[in-house]
C-alpha positions in Angstrom: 109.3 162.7 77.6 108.5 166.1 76.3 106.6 167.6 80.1 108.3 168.1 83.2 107.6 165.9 86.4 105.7 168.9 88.0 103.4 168.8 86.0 102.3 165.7 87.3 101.7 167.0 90.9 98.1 166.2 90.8 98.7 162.8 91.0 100.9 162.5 93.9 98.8 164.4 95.6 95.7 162.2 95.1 98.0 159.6 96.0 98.6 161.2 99.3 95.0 162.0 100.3 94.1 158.3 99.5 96.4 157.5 101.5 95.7 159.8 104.5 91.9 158.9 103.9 93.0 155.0 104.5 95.0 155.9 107.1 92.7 157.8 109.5 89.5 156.3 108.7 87.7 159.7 109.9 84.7 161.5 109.1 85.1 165.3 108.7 88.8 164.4 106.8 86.4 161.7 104.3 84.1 164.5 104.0 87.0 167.2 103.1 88.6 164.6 100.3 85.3 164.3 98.5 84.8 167.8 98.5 88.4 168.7 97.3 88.2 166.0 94.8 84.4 167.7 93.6 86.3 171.1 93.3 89.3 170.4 91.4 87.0 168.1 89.3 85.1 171.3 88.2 88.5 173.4 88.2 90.8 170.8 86.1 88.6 168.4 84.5 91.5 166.6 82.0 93.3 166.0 85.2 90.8 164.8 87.4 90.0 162.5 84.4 93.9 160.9 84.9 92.9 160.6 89.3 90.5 158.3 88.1 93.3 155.9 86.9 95.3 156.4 90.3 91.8 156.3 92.0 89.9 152.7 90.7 92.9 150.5 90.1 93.4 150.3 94.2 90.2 151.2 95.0 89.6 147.6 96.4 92.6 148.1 98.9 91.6 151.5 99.9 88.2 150.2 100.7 89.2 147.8 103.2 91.2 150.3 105.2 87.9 153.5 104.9 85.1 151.8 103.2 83.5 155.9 103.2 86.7 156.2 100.5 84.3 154.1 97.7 82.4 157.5 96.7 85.6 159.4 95.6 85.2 158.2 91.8 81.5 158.7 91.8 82.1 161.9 92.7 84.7 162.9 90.2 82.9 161.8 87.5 79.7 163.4 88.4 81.5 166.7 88.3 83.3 166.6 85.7 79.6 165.3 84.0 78.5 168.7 85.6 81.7 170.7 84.2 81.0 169.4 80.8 77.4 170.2 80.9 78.5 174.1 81.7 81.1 173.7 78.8 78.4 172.7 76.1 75.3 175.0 78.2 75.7 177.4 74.8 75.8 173.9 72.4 72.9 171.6 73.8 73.1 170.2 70.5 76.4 168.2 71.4 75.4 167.1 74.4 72.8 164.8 73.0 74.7 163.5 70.0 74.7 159.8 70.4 75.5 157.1 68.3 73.4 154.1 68.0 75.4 151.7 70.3 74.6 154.2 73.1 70.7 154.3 72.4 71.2 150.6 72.6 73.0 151.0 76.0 69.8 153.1 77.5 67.6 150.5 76.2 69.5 147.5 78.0 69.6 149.9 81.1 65.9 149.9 80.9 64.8 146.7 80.5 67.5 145.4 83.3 65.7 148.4 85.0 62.0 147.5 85.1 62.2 144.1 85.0 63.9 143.8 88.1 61.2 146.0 89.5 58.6 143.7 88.1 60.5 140.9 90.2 60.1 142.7 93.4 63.6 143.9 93.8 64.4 146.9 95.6 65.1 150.3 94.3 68.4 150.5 96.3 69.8 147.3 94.2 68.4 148.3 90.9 70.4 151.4 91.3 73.5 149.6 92.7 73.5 148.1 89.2 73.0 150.5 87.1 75.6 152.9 88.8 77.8 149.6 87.9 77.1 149.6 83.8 76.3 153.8 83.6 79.7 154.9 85.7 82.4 153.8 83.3 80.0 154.8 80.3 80.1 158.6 81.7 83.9 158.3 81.4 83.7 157.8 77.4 80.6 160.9 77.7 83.2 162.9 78.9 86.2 161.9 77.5 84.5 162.4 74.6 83.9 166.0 74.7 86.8 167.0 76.2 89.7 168.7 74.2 92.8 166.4 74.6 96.1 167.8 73.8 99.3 166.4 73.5 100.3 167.3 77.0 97.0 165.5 78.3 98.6 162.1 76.2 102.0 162.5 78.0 100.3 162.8 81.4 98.3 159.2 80.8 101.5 157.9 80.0 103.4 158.9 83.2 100.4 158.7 85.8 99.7 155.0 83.7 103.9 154.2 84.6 103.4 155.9 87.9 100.5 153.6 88.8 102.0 150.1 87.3 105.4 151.0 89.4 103.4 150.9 92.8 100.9 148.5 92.3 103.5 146.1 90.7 105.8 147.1 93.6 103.4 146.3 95.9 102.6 143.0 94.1 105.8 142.0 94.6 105.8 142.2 98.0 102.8 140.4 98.6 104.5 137.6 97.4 107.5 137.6 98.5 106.3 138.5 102.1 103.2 135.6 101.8 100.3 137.7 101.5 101.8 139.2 105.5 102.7 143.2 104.6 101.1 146.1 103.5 97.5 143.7 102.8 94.6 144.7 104.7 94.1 142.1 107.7 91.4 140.4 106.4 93.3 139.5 103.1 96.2 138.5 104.9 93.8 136.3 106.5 91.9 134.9 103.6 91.7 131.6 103.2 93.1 130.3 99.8 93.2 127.5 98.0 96.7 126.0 96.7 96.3 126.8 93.2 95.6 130.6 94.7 98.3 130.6 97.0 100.8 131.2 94.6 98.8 133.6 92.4 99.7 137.7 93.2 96.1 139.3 93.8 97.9 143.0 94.1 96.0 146.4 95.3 92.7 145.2 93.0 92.3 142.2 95.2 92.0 139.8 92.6 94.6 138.6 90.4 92.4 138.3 87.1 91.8 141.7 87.9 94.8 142.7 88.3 95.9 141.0 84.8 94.0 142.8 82.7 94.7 146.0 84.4 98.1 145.4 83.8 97.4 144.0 80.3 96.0 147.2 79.7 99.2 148.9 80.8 101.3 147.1 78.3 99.0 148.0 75.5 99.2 151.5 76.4 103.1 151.3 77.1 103.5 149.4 73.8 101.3 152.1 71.7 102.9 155.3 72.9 106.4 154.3 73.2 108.0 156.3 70.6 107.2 159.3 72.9 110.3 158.1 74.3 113.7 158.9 73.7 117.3 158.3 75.3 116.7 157.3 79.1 112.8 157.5 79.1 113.1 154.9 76.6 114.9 152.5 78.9 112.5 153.5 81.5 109.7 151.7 79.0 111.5 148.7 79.0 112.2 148.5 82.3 108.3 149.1 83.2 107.6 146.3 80.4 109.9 143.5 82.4 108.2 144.8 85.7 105.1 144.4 84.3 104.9 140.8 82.9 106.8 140.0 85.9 104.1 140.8 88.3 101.6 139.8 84.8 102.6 136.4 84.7 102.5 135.5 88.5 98.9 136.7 88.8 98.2 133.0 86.6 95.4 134.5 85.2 94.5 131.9 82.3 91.7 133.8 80.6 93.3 137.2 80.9 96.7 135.2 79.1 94.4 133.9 76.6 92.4 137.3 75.7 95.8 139.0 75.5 96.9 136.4 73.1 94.0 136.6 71.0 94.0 140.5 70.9 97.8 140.2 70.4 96.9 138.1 66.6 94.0 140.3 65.9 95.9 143.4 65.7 98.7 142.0 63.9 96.1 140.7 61.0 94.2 143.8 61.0 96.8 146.4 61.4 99.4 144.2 59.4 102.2 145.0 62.0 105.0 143.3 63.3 107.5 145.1 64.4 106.9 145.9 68.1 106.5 141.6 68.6 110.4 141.9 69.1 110.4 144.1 72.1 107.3 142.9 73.6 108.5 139.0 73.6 112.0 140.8 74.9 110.5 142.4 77.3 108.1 139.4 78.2 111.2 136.7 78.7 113.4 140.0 80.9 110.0 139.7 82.9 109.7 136.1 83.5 113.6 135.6 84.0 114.2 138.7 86.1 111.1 139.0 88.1 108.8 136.1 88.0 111.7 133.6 88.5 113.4 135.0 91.4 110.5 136.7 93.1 109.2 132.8 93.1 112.4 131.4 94.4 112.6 134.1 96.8 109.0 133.0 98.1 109.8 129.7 98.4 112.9 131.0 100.7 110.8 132.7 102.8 108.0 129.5 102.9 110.9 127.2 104.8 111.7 129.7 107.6 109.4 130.1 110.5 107.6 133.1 109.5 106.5 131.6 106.4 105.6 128.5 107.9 102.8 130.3 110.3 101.7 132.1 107.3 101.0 129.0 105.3 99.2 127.4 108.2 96.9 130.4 108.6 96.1 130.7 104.5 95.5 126.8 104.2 92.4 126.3 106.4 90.9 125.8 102.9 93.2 123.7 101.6 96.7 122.5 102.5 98.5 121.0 99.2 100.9 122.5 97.6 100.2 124.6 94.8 102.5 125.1 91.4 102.1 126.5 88.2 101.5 123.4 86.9 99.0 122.8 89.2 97.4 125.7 87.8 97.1 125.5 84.1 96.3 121.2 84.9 93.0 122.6 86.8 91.8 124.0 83.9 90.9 120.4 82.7 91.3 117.6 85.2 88.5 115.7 86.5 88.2 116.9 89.2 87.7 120.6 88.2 85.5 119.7 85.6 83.1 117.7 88.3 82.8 121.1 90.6 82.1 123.3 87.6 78.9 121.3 86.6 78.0 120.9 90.6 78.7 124.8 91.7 81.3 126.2 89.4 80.3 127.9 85.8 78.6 124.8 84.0 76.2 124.8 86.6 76.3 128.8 86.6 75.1 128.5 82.6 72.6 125.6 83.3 71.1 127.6 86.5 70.8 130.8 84.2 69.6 129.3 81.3 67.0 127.4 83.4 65.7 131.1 84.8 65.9 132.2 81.6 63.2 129.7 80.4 61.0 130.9 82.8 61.3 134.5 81.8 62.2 134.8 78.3 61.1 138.2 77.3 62.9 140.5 79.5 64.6 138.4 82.1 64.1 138.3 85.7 66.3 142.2 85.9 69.5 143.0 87.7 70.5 142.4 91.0 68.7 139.0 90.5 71.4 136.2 89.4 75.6 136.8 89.8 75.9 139.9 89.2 77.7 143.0 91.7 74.5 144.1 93.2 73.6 140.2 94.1 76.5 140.3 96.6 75.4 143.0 98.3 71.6 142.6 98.3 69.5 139.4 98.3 68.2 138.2 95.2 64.1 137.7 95.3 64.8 134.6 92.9 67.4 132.8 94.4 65.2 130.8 96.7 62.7 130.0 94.0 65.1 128.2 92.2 67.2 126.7 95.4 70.1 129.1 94.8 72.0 129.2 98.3 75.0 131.2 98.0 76.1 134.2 96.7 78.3 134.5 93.5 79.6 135.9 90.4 78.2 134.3 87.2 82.2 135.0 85.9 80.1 134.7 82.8 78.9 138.1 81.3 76.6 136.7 78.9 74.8 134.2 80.8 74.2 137.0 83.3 72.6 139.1 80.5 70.4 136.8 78.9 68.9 135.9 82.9 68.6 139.0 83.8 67.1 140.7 80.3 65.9 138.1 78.0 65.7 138.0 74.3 64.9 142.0 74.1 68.2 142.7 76.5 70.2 140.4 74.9 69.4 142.5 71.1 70.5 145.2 72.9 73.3 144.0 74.2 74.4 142.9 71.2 73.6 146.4 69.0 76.1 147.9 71.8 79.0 145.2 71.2 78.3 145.0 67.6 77.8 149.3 66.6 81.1 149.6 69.2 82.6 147.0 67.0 81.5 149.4 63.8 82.6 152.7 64.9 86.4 151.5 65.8 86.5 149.2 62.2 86.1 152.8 60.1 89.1 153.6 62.3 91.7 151.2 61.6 92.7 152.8 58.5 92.8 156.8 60.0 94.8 156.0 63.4 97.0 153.1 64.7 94.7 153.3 67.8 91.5 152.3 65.8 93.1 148.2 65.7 94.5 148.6 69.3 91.2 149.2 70.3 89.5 146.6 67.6 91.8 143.6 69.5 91.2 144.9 72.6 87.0 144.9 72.0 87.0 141.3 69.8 89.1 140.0 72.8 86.7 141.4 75.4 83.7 139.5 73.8 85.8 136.5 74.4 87.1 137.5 78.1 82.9 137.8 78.4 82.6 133.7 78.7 84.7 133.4 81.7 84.5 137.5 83.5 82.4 139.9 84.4 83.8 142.2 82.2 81.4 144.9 81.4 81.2 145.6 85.4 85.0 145.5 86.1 86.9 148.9 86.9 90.0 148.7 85.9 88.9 146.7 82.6 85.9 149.5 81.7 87.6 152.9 82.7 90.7 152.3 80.7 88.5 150.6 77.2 86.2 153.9 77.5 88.5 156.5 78.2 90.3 155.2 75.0 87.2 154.7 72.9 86.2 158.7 73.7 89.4 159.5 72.6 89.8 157.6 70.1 86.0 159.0 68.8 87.5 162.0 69.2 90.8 162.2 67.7 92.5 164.3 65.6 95.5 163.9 63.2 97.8 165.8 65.3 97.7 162.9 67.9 98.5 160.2 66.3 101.8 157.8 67.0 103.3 155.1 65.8 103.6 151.5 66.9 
């Protein structure tokens, strides 16, 4: 790897002050890491971009230690926002260059926007949503307009290994130590079922979550591994095996199944075969090395007495035992298939689309039926329609035709669908143009069953790439 380890000093110490920020849980230190992460934003705007992929991937975990830590990306993307406004003050010209999938993105903003208001909800959840669409968006603004050498590409690479080391680390600790060591108390805590039990949720506190962030870590692994050479490159394979270790024990079915899918559509479009040797390598090294004996090590640990109290504590919910066949047989028993229609996502779909009868034009707006803000704030609509619980309508789609109607669903779709054009008159200039294409074609399929245009680690990584990719030149091109 052509760039020297010091070079990389920015991200160990962002590590460190997340760290010390979790740690000490005080005020004036909160208030001096926000300000020091405003200031080198401004200073060093490429690498402030690369804290935000140390920053959201365990933002979760940090959260549960200093909850006052959950401004730190806002805050780095707002100035680097403000650095690349000074950058282009002499250009205005560029800083309103848009194409049409982003006009369609201000539209949906606006109907999700004054709709809600027209339902009664309050300012402070309207905004809560928006800042959850608009934040990741800013990333590809920027990333956009920055200038991105090949020393900038080396550094994603590292920080991206840097980052899957730890958080699969961690992962594997988790399991191995039942959910009891370096977790926040209240997830060692948490209550799961038994098909959960055995799942690794990982510094994102989720294990779908966690899947496609590290889904999103193979492609990038995969894409620029021929920036390796001699012991870097065994270093790529060795991150590979640790990754679908930790990848395969989150169980994540509809991560497995998008990653599948993109996998086929790149190989059709970009007619390329060769790295499906070292990926299914470096799949079965994963499953064999780390998934198998991280497993059997966890059932080691169950039998003693340690693991035994653990097991007690975690099955309030449900005490069966859980397997991997018990997993992937959920998908389709009875049983599963009765909840979903009662309170799972059938009766998420036939909830939304009954709503949506009621308010076909523009919806009932956000933070009014599964989406973030509806966790935090009540929904006005949610009694109307004998809605008791707070959720996740784990369906994007069925969230955006409740909450917009027929005019935010259009532009919905113009954003998907211009997104979808742009990166097609790629494919043939840059091997990154059918990455992306399988990455975005997969994404409308992840939409059924995630939230996907709201999650982090999913939105940060897809439009950092898309700016780049929008703003590539020759000279950075590599072969996969």
């Amino acid at each position: 790897m052509p760039i020297p380890w010091r070079k990389l000093y920015f991200v160990f110490v962002a590590l460190a002050l997340f760290f010390i920020g979790a740690a000490l849980d005080n005020t004036v230190i909160d208030l001096l890491i926000m300000l020091f992460f405003a200031g080198y934003a401004i200073a060093k705007p490429k690498n402030s971009l690369l804290i935000l992929f140390t920053y959201f991937p365990i933002r979760p975990f940090l959260l549960e230690f200093n909850p006052a830590l959950k401004g730190i990306g806002d805050i780095i993307i707002f100035a680097l926002l403000f650095r690349v406004l000074l950058m282009y003050r002499k250009d205005l010209k560029k800083l309103f260059q848009f194409y049409w999938f982003e006009y369609a993105f201000f539209g949906f903003l606006i109907v999700g926007a004054v709709s809600a208001y027209l339902t009664g909800v309050s300012l402070t959840a309207i905004i809560f949503q928006i800042r959850g669409f608009l934040l990741f968006y800013l990333v590809f603004y920027i990333a956009r307009r920055l200038h991105i050498t090949k020393e900038d590409i080396n550094k994603f690479i590292l920080t991206t290994l840097i980052m899957t080391f730890l958080i699969c680390i961690h992962g594997m600790v988790e399991k191995l130590s039942l959910r009891g060591v370096f977790l926040p108390q209240s997830w060692q805590d948490m209550p799961l079922s038994a098909t959960n039990r055995i799942r690794i949720y990982g510094m994102t506190g989720n294990p779908n979550v966690l899947a496609y962030y590290l889904s999103f870590s193979i492609i990038i692994i995969m894409y620029f591994r021929n920036r390796f050479t001699g012991k870097w490159l065994w270093l790529t394979y060795i991150s590979l095996a640790c990754l679908f270790g930790v990848w395969s024990l989150t169980y994540s079915r509809g991560t497995w199944i998008a990653f599948a899918l993109a996998l086929a559509i790149y190989v059709v479009v970009a007619r390329k075969w060769n790295f499906l040797k070292p990926l299914l390598i470096s799949l079965a090294a994963g499953v064999i090395l780390i998934a198998v004996p991280v497993s059997i090590g966890t059932s080691i640990v169950e039998n003693t007495d340690f693991g035994k109290e653990k097991k007690e504590k975690q099955s309030q919910y449900d005490d069966s035992e859980g397997s991997f066949k018990d997993r992937l047989g959920s998908t389709i028993d009875k049983e599963t298939r009765e909840q979903s229609s009662q309170s799972g996502r059938i009766w998420i779909v036939s909830k939304g689309f009954e709503i949506y009868l009621d308010h076909p034009i523009i919806g009932t707006g956000f933070a009014t039926f599964g989406d973030g803000a509806t966790l935090s704030y009540d929904s006005p609509i949610y009694d109307d329609y004998g809605i008791e619980r707070e959720f996740f309508s784990d369906n994007q789609y069925i969230q955006i035709i409740t909450q917009t109607g027929a005019v935010g669903v259009i532009l919905f779709a113009i954003f998907l669908l211009n997104m979808l054009y742009h990166i097609w008159k790629k494919r043939n200039e840059t091997l990154l143009g059918p990455v992306l294409l399988a990455v975005l074609l997969a994404a409308y399929a992840a939409g059924m069953v995630y939230n996907i245009w709201e999650g982090d680690s999913f939105t940060i990584f897809y439009f950092a790439m898309l700016g780049y990719l929008l703003n590539m030149r020759p000279e950075h091109e590599y072969d996969l």
